[in-house]
N, C-alpha and C positions, 0 to 999 in steps of 0.2 A: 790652616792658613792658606795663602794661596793670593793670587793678584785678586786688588779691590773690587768686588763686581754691584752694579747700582748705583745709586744716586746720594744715601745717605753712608753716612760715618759714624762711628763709637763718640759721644763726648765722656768724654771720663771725670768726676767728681763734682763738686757742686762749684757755685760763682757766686759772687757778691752779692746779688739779684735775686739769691734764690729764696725758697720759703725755709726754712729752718727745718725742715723732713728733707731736702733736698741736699743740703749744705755738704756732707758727708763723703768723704776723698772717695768711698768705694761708690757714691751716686755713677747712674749709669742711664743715659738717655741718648739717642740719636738726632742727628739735624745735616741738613743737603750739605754734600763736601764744597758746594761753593758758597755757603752763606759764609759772610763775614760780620763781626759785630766785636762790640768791646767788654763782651761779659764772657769770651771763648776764648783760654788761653793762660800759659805759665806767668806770675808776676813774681818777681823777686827782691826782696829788699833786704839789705845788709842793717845789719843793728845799729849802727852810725847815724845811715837814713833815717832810722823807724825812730830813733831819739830827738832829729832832728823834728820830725813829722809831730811828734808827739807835745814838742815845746810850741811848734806853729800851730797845731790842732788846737789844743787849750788856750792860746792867746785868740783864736776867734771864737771860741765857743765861749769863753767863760762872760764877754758880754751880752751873749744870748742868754746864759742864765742868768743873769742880775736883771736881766731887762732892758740894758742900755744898749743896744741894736737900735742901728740907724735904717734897718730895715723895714720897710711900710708895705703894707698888703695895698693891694690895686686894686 
C-alpha cells in the first residue's frame, strides 16, 4: 500500500448499469479519482423501505403490463 499515486482509482464491484458478467461484488475496474456519476458508490436500503418500494414499484408497473399506460411514444 502506500499514498495513492496517478490519476485513476479501484472501483470495487459491479452497479446497476452494468452487463450481468460485470454485476459481481468481487468486479474490479478503474476510473479517474475525479469522475463523479450516479452508478459509483454504496446504496443502502432497510427492509421497511424495500417494502415500501416494492408496494409503489408494482402499483406503476402493473398498468404497464395490462396495457393501460397513459404513456405515448413521440
Amino acid at each position: 500500500m502506500g499514498t495513492p499515486q496517478g490519476s485513476n482509482r479501484v472501483i470495487r464491484g459491479g452497479s446497476w448499469n452494468n452487463s450481468a458478467v460485470n454485476l459481481r461484488s468481487a468486479n474490479r475496474n478503474n476510473n479517474n479519482a475525479n469522475n463523479r456519476n450516479n452508478n459509483i458508490g454504496l446504496r443502502l436500503l432497510s427492509a421497511q423501505c424495500l417494502a415500501g418500494w416494492q408496494t409503489m414499484n408494482r402499483a406503476l408497473v402493473q398498468p404497464l403490463i395490462e396495457g393501460k399506460s397513459e404513456f405515448k411514444a413521440v
